[in-house]
C-alpha positions in Angstrom: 0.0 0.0 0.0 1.4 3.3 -0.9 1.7 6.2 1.4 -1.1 8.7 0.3 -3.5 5.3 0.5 -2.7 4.3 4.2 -3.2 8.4 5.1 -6.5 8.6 3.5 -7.3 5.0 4.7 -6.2 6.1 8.4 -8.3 9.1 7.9 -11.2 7.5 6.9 -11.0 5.3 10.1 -11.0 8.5 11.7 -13.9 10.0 10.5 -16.3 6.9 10.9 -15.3 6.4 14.6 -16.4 10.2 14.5 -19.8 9.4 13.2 -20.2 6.9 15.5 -19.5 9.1 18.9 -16.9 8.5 21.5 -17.0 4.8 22.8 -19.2 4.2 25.6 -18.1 2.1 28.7 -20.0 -1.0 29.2 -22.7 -1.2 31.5 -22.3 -3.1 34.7 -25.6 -5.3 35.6 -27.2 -5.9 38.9 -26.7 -9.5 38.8 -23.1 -9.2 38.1 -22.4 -8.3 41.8 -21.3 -10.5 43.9 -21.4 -8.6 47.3 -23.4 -5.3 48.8 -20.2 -3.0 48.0 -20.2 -4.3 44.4 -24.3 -3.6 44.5 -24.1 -0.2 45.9 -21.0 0.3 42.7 -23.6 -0.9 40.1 -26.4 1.2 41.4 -24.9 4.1 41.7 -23.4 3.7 37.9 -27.1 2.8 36.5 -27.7 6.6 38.4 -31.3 5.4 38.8 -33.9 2.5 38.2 -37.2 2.6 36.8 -40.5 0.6 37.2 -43.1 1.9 35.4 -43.5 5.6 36.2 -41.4 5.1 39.4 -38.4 5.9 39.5 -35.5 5.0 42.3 -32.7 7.1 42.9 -29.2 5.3 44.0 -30.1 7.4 47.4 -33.0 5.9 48.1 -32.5 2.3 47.0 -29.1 2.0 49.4 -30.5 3.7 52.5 -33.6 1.1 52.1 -31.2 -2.1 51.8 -29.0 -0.9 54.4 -32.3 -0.2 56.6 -32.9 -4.2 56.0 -29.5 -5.8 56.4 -29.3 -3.7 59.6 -32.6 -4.9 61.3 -32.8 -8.7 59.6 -31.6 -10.6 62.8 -33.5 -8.8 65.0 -36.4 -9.8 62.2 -35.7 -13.1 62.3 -35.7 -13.4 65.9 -39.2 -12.4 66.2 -40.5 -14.6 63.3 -43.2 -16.8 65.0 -41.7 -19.6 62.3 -37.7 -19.4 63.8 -37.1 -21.9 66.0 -34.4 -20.7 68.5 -33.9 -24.9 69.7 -33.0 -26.0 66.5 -30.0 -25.5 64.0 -31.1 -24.3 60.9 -29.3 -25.6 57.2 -28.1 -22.7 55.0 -31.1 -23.8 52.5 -33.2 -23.5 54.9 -32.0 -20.0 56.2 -32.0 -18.5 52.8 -35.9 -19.6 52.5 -36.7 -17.8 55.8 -34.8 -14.5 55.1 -36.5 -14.5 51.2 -39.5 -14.7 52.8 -39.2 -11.6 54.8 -41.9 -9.0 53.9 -39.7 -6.6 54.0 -37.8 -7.1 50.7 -41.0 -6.3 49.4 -40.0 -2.7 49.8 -37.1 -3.0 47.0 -38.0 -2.7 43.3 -38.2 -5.6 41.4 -36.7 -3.8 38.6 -33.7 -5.5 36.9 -33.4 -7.9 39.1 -32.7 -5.8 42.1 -35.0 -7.3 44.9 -33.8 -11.0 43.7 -30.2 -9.8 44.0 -30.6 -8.1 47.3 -32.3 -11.4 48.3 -29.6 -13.6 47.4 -26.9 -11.7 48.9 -28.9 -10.9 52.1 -29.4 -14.6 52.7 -25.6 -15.3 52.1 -24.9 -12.7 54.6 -27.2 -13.7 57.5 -25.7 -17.3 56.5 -21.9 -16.7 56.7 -22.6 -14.7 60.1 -24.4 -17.5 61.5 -21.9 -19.9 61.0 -19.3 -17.4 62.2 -20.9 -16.9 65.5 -22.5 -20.2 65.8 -25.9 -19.5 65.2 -28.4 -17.3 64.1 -29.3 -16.0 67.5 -25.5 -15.6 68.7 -25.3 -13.2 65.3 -28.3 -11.9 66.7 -27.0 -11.0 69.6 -23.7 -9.9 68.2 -25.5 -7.6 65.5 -27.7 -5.7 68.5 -23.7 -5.4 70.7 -22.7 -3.7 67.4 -25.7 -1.5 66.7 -25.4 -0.5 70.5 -22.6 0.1 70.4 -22.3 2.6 67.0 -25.3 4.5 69.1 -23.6 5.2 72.1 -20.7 6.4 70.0 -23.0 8.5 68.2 -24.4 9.9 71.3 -20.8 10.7 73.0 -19.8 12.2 69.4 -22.7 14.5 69.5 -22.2 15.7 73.0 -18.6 16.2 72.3 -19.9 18.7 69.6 -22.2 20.4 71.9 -19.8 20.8 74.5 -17.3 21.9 72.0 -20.0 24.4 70.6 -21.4 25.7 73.9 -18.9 25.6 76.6 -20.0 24.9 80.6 -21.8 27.2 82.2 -19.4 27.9 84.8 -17.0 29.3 82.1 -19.9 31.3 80.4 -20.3 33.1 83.8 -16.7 34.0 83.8 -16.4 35.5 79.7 -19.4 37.2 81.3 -17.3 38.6 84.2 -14.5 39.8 81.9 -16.5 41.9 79.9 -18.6 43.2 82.5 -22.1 42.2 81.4 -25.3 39.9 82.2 -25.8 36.8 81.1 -28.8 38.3 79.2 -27.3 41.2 78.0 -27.8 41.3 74.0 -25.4 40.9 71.3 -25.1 44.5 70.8 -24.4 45.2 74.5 -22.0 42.3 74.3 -20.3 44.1 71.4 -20.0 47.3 73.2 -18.9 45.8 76.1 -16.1 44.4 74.0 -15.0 48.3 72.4 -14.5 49.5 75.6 -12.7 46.4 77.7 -10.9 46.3 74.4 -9.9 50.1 74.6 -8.9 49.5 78.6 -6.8 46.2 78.1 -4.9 46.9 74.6 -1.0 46.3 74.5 -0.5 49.9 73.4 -2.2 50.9 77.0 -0.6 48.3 79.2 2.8 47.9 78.3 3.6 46.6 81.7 1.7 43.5 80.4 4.4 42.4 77.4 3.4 43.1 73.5 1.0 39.7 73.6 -1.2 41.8 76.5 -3.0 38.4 78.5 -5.7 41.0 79.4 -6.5 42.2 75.9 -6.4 38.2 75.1 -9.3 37.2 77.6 -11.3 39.7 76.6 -10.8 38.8 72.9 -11.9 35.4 74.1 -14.9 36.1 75.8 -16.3 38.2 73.2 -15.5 35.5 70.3 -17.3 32.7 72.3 -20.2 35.1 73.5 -20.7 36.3 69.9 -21.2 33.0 68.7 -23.5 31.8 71.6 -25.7 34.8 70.8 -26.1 35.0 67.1 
């Protein structure tokens, strides 16, 4: 092939892979996944799922199958048709945890609810056989949900108490700027001018360029502007 044929046979490639648009990446399918993190990967690819004029955001359809792995034990412990004296076969587990009405809440679209089925039952199976038994992984599952409360609860008073400090040291950034504890914002701020004024470096040279004085009353104003707004 000569020279000037390749070029134009190179540009022809060129311009049909124009007509035909930029490649697209292939599309990943529900029952490809083999575990919840590979689920959660598809549906949030797929950006959402429809069945019939409803339509499922990734948002939605994760926070709902989270809702149910998180509560199944606790599910299947109150089934009237688990036996807690017997040991259960893993065929027999997956029938009870299909069975559980509350699947019913995820789309059967493309094969979502069968897939969330199938992976739910291998879950509550390999934890089973982990803890010996369902009602030991039970048991364990309820420790572990405790347990992320009560961390949530510390964490959130942590941020309170970071946010609002004790009262005790309210009452003294009160007492350093000379005001009520129900004095307003603006008398807070005016407060501040004058203690300001009265404890500045420039004026108290005695105190060293970094003036403590001027420092605590900085302080107390910061944290009592913040409380008020």
């Amino acid at each position: 092939m000569e020279p000037g044929e390749a070029k134009n046979e190179a540009e022809n490639q060129d311009s049909e892979k124009g007509q035909r648009g930029p490649e697209e990446s292939p599309q990943v399918e529900i029952g490809t996944a083999t575990n919840f993190a590979e689920l959660y990967a598809v549906i949030e690819q797929k950006g959402e799922i429809a069945e019939g004029q409803k339509r499922y955001t990734p948002t939605e359809l994760i926070s709902e199958i989270e809702w149910i792995r998180k509560n199944i034990f606790g599910w299947l412990m109150d089934d009237y048709n688990f036996d807690r004296k017997r040991k259960y076969d893993d065929e027999e587990l997956k029938i009870l945890v299909k069975k559980d009405p509350s699947l019913l809440n995820i789309t059967s679209a493309e094969g979502l609810r069968e897939k969330v089925s199938d992976l739910l039952a291998d879950e509550v199976i390999n934890k089973s056989n982990t803890h010996g038994g369902v009602e030991k992984a039970a048991q364990k599952a309820a420790e572990e949900e405790y347990i992320k409360l009560k961390f949530r609860e510390q964490e959130k008073k942590r941020s309170e108490a970071r946010k609002y400090p004790r009262t005790s040291i309210l009452d003294k950034y009160y007492e350093i700027l000379g005001v009520s504890p129900d004095a307003s914002l603006e008398e807070i701020h005016a407060a501040y001018i004058k203690k300001a004024k009265e404890t500045h470096p420039d004026k108290n040279l005695q105190e060293g360029p970094e003036g403590e004085k001027f420092k605590k009353v900085r302080d107390a104003y910061s944290t009592l502007r913040k409380i008020k707004k």
